[in-house]
DSSP file (Angstrom, degrees, kcal/mol; ACC not computed):
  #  RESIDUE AA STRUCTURE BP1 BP2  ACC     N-H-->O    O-->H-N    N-H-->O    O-->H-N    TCO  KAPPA ALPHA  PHI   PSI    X-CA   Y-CA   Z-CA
    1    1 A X              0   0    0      0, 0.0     5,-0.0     0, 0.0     2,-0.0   0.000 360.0 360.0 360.0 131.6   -3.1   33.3  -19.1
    2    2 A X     >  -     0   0    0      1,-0.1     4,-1.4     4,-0.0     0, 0.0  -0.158 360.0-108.5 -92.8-162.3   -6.3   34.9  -19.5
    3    3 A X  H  > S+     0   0    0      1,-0.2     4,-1.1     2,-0.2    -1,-0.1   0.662 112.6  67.2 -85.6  -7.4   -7.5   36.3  -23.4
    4    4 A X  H  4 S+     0   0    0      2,-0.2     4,-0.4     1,-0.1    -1,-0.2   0.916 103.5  41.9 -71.4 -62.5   -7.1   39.7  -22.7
    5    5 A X  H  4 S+     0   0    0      1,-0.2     3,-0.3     2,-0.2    -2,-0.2   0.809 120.7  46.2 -69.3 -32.4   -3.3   39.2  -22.4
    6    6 A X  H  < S+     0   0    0     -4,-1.4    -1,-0.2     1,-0.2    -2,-0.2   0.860  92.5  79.3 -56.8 -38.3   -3.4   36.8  -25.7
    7    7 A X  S  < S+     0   0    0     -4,-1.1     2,-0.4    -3,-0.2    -1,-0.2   0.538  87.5  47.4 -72.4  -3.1   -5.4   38.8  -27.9
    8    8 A X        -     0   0    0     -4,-0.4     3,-0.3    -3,-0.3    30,-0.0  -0.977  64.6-162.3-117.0 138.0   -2.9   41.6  -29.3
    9    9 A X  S    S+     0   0    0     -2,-0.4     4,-0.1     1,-0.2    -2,-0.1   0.421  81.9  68.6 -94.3   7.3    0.1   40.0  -30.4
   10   10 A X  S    S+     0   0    0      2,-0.1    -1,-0.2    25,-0.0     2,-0.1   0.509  76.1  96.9-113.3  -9.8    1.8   43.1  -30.4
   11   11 A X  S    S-     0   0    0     -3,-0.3    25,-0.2     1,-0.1    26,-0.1  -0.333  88.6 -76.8 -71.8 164.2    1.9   43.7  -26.6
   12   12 A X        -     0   0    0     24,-0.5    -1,-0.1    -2,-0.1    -2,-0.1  -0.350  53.0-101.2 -61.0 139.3    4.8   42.9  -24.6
   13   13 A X    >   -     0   0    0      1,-0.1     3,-0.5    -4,-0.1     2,-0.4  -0.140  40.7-114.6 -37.9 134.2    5.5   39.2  -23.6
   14   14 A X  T 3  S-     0   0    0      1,-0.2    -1,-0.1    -3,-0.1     3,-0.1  -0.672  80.9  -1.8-109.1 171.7    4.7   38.3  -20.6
   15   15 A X  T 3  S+     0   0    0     -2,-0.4     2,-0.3     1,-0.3    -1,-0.2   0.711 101.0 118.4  62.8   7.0    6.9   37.1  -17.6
   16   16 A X  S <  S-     0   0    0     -3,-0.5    -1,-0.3    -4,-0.0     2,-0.2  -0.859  76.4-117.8-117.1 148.8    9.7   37.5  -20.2
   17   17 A X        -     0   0    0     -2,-0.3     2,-0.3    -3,-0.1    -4,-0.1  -0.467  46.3-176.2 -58.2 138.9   12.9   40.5  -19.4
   18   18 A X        -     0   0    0     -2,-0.2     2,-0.4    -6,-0.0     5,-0.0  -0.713  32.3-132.0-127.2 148.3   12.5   43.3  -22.8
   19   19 A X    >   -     0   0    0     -2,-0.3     3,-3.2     3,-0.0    -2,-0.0  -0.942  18.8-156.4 -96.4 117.8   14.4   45.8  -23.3
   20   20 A X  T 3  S+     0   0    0     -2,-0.4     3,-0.4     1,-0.3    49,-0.1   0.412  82.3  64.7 -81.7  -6.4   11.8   48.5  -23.9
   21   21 A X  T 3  S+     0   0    0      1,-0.1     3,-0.5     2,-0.1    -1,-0.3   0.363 106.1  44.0-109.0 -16.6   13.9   51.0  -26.0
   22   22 A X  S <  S+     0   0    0     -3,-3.2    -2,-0.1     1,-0.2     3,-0.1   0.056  88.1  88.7-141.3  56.4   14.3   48.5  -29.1
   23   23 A X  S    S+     0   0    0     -3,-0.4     2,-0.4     1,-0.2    -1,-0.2   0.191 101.8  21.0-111.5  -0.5   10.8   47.5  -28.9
   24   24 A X  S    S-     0   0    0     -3,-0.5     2,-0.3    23,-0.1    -1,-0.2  -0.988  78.6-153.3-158.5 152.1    9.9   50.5  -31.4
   25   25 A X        -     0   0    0     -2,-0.4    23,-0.1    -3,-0.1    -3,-0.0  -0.981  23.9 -95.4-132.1 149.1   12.5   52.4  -34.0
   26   26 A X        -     0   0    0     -2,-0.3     2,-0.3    23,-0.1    24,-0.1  -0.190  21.9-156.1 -75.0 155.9   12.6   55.5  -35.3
   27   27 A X    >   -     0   0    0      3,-0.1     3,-1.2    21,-0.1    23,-0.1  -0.991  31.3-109.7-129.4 132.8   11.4   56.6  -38.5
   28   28 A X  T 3  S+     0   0    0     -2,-0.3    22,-0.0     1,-0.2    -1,-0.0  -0.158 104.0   0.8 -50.0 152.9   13.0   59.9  -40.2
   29   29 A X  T 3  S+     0   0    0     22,-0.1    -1,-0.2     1,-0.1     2,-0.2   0.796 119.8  97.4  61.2  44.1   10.6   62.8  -40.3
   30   30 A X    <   -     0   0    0     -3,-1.2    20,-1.1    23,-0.0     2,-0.4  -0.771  66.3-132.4-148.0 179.3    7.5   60.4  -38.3
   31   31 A X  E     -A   49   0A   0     18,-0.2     2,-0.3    -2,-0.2    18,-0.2  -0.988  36.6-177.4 -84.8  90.0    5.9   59.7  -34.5
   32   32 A X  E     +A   48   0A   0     16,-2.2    16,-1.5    -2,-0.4     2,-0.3  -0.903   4.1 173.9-109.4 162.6    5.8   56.0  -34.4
   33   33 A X        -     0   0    0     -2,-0.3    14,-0.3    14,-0.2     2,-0.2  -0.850  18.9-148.0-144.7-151.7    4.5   54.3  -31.5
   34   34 A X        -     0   0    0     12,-0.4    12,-1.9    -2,-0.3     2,-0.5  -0.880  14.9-137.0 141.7 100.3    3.4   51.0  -29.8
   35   35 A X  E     +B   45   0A   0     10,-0.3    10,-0.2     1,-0.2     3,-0.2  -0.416  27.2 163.7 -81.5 137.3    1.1   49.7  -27.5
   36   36 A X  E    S+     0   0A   0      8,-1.9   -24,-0.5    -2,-0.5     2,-0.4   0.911  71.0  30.3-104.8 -47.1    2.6   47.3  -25.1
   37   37 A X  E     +B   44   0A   0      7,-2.2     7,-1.5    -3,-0.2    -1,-0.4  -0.991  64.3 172.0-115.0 129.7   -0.1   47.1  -22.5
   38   38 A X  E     +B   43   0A   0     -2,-0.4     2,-0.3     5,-0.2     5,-0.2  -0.936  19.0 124.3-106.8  92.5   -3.9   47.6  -23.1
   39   39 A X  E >   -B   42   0A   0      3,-2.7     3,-1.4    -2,-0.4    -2,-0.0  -0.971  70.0 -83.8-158.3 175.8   -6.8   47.0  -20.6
   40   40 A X  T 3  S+     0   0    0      1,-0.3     2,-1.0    -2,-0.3    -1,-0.2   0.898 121.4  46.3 -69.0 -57.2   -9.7   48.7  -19.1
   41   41 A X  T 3  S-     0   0    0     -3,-0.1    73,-0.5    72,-0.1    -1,-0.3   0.214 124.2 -47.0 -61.6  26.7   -7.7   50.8  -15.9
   42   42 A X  E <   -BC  39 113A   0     -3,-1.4    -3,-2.7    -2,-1.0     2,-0.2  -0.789  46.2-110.5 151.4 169.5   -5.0   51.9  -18.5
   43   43 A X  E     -BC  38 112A   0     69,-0.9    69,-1.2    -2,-0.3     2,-0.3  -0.955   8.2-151.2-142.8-178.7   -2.8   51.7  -20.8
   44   44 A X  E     -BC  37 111A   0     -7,-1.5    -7,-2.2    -2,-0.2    -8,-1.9  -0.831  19.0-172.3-148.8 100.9    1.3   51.9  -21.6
   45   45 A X  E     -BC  35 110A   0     65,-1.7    65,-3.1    -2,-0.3     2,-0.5  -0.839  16.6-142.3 -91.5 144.8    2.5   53.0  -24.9
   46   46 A X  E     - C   0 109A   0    -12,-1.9     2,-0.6    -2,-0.3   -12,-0.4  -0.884  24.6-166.1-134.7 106.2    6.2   53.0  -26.2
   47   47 A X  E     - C   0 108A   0     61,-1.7    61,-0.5    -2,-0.5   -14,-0.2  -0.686  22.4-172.4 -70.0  57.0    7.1   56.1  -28.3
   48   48 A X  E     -AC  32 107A   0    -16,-1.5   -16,-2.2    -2,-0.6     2,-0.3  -0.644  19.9-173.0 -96.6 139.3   10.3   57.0  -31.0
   49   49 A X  E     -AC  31 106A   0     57,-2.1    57,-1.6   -18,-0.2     2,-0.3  -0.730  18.6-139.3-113.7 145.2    9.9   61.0  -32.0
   50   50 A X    >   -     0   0    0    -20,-1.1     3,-0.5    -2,-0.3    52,-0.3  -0.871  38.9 -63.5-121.1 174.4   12.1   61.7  -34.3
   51   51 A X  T 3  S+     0   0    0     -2,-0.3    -1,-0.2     1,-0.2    52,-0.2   0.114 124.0   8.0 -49.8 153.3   14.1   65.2  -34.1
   52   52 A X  T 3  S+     0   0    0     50,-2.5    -1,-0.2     1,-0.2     2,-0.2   0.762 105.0 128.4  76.1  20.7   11.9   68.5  -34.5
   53   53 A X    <   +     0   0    0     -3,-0.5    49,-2.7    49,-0.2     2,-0.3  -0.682  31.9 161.8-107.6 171.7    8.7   65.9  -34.3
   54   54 A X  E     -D  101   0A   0     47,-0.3     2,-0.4    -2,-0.2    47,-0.2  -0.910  42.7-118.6 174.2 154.8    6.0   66.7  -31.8
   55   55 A X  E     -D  100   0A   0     45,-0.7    45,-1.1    -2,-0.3     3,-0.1  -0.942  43.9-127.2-120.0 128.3    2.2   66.0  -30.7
   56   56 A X  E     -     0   0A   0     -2,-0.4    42,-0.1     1,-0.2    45,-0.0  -0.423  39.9 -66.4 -91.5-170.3    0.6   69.2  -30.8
   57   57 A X  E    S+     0   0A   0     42,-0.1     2,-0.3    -2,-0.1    42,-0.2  -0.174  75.6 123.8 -60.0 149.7   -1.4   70.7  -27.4
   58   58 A X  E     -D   98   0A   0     40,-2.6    40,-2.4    38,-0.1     2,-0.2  -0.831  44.1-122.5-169.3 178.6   -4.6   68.7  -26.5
   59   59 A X        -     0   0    0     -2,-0.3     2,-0.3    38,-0.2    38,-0.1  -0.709   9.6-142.9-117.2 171.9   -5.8   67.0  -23.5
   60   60 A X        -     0   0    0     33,-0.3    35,-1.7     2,-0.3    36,-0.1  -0.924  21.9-122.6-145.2 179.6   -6.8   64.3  -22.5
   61   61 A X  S    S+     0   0    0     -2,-0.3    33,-0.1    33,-0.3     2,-0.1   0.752  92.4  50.3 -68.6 -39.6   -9.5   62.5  -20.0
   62   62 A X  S    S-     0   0    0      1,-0.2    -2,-0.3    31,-0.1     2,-0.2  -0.256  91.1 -92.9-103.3 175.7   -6.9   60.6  -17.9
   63   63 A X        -     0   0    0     50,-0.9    30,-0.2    -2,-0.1    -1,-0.2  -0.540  42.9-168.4 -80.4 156.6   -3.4   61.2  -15.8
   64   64 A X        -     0   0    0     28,-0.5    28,-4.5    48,-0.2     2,-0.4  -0.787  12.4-161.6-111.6 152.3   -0.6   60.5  -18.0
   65   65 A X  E     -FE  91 111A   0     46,-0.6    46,-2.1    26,-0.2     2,-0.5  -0.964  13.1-155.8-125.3 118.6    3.2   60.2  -16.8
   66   66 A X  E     -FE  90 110A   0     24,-3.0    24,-1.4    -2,-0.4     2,-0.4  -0.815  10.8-169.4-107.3 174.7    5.4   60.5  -19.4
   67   67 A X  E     -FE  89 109A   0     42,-1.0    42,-2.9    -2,-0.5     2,-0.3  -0.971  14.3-134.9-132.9 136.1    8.7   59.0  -19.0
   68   68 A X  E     + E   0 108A   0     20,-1.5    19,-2.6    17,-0.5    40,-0.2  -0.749  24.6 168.4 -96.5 139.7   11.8   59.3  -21.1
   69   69 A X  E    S+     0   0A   0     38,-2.1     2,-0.3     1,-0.4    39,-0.2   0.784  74.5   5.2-101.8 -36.5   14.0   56.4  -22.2
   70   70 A X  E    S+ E   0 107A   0     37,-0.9    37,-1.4    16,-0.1    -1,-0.4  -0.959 106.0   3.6-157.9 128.0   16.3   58.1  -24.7
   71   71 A X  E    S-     0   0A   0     -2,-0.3    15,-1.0    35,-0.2    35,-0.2  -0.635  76.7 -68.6 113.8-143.1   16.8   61.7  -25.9
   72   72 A X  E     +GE  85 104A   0     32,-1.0    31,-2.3    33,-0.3    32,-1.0  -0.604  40.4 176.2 175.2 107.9   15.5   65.0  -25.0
   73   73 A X  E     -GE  84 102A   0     11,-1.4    11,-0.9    29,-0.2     2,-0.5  -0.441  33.6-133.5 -95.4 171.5   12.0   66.8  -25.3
   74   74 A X  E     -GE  83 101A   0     27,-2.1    27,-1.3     9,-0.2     2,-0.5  -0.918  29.4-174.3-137.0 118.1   10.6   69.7  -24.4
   75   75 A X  E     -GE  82 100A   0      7,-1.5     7,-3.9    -2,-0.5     2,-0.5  -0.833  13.6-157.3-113.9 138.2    6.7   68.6  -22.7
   76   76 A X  E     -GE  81  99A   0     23,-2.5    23,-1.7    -2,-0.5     2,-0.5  -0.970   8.4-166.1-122.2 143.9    4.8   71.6  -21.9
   77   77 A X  S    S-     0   0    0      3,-0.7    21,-0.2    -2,-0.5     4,-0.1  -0.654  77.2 -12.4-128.8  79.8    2.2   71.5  -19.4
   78   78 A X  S    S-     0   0    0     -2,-0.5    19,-0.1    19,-0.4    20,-0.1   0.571 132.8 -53.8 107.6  -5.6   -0.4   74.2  -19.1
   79   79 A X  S    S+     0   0    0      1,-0.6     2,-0.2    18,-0.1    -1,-0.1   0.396 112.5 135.1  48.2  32.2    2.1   76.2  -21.5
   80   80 A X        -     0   0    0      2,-0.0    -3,-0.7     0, 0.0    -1,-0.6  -0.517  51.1-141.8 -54.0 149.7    4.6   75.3  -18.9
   81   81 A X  E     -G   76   0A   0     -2,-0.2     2,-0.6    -5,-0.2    -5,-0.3  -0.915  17.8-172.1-118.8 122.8    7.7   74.1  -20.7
   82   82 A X  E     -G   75   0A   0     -7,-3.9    -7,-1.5    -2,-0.3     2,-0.6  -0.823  15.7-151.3-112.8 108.8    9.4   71.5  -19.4
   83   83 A X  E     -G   74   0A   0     -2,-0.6     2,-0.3    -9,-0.2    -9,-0.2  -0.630  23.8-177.2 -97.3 148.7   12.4   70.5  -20.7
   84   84 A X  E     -G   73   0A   0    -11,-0.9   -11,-1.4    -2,-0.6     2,-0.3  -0.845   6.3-172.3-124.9 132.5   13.0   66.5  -20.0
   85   85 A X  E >   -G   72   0A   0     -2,-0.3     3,-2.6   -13,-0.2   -17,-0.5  -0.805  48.3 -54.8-123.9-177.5   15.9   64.3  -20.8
   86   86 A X  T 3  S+     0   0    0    -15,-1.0   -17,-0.3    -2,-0.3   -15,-0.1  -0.342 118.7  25.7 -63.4 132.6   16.3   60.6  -20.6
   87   87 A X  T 3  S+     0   0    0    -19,-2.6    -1,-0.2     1,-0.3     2,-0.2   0.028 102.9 103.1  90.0 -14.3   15.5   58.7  -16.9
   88   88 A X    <   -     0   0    0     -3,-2.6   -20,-1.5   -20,-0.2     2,-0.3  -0.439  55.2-160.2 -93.2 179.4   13.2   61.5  -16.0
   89   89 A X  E     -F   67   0A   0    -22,-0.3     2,-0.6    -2,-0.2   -22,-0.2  -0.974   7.1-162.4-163.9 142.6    9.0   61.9  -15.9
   90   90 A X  E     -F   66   0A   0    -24,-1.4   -24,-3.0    -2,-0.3     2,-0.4  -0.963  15.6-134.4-145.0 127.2    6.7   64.2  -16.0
   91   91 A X  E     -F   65   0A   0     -2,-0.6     2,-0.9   -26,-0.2   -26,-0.2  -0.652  14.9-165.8 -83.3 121.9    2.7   64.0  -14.9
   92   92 A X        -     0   0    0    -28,-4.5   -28,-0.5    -2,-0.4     6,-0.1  -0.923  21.8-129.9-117.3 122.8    0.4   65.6  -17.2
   93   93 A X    >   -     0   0    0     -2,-0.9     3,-0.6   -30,-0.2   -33,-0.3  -0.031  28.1 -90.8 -46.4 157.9   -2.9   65.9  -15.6
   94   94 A X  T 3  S+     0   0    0      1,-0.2   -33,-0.3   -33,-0.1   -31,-0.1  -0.854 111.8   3.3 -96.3 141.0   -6.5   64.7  -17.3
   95   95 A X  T 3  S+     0   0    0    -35,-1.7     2,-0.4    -2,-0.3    -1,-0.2   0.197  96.1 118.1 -87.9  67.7   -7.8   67.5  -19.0
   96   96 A X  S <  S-     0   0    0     -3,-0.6   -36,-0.2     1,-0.1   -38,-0.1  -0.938  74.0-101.2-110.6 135.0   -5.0   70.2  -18.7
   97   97 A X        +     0   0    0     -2,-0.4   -19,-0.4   -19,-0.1     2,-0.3  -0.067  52.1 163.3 -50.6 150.4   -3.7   71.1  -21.9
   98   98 A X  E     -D   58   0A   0    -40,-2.4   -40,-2.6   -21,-0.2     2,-0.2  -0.964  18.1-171.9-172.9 177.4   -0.3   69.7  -23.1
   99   99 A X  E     - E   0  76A   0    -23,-1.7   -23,-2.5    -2,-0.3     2,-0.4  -0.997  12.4-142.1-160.3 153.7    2.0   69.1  -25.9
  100  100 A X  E     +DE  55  75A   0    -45,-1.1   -45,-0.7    -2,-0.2     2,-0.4  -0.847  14.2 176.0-121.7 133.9    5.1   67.4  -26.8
  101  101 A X  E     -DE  54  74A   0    -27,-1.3   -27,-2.1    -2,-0.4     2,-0.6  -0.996  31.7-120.7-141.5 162.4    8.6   68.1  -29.3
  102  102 A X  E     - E   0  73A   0    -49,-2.7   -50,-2.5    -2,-0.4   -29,-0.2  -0.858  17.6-172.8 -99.9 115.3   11.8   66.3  -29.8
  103  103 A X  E    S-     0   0A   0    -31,-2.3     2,-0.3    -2,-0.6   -30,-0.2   0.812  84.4 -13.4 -80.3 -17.1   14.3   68.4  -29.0
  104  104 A X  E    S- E   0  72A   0    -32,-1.0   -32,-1.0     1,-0.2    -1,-0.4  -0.877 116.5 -48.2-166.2 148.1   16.8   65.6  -30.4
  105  105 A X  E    S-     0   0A   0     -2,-0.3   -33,-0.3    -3,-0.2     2,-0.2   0.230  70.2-171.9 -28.1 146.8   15.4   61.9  -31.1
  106  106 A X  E     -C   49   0A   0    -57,-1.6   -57,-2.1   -35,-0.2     2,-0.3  -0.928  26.4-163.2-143.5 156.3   13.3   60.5  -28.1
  107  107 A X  E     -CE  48  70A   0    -37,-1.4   -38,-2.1   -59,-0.2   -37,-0.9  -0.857  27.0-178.3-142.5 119.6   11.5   57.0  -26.8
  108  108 A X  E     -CE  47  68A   0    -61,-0.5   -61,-1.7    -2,-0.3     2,-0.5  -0.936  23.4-141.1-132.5 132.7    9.3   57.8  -24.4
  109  109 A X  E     -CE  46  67A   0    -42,-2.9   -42,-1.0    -2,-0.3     2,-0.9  -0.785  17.2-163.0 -97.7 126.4    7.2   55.6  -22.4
  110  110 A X  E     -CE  45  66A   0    -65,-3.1   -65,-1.7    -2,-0.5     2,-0.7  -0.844   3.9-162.1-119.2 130.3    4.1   56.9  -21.8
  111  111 A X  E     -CE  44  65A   0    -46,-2.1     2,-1.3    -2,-0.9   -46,-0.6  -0.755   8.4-162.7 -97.6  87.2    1.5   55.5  -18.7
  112  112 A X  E     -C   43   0A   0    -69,-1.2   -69,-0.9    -2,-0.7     2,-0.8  -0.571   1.2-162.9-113.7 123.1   -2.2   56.3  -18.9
  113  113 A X  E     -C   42   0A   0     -2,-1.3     2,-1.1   -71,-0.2   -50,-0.9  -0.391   3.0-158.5 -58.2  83.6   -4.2   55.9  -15.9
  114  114 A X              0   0    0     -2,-0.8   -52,-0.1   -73,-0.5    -1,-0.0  -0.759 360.0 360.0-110.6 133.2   -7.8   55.8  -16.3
  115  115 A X              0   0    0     -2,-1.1    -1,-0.2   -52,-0.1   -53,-0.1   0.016 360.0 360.0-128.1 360.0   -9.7   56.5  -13.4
């Protein structure tokens, strides 16, 4: 195992089955999240919105895909609005605006690709 994979104790095990939805819990009125995977091509963060919660627009540098686990959002893209429920994903481009709201509690997995 190299030290990269030791050194946060707070990414996911590896070679071990999780269930990725009760790897983070909501908190009333809050965004929490979790980083599961960290390294230089990317990362994968684990996400609970709670209702009417929200990232407002920005961009960012990289691709991200988010994907939803649980719930229903509304991801806007470009001031696209896309509304997303749980088992679907949606690509937001590196540095096209976007922004995120819980249309009803969400856990969202979110993949970013840097390239």
């Amino acid at each position: 195992m190299s030290s990269q994979q030791t050194q946060n104790k707070r990414e996911m095990p590896i070679a071990e089955v999780v269930r990725l939805i009760e790897l983070v819990n909501y908190q009333e009125g809050a965004v929490v999240s979790r980083t599961l995977v960290h390294r230089a091509t990317g990362t994968v963060t684990l996400f609970a919105f709670d209702e009417g919660q929200g990232l407002s627009e920005h961009t960012a540098p990289f691709d991200a895909v988010a994907h939803l686990l649980e719930g229903e959002a509304e991801i806007a893209v470009s001031g696209k609005p896309l509304r997303t429920k749980a088992g679907e994903a949606v690509l937001m481009p590196a540095n096209q605006p976007h922004s995120l709201k819980a249309l009803t509690r969400f856990k969202m997995l979110l993949t970013m690709i840097r390239s």
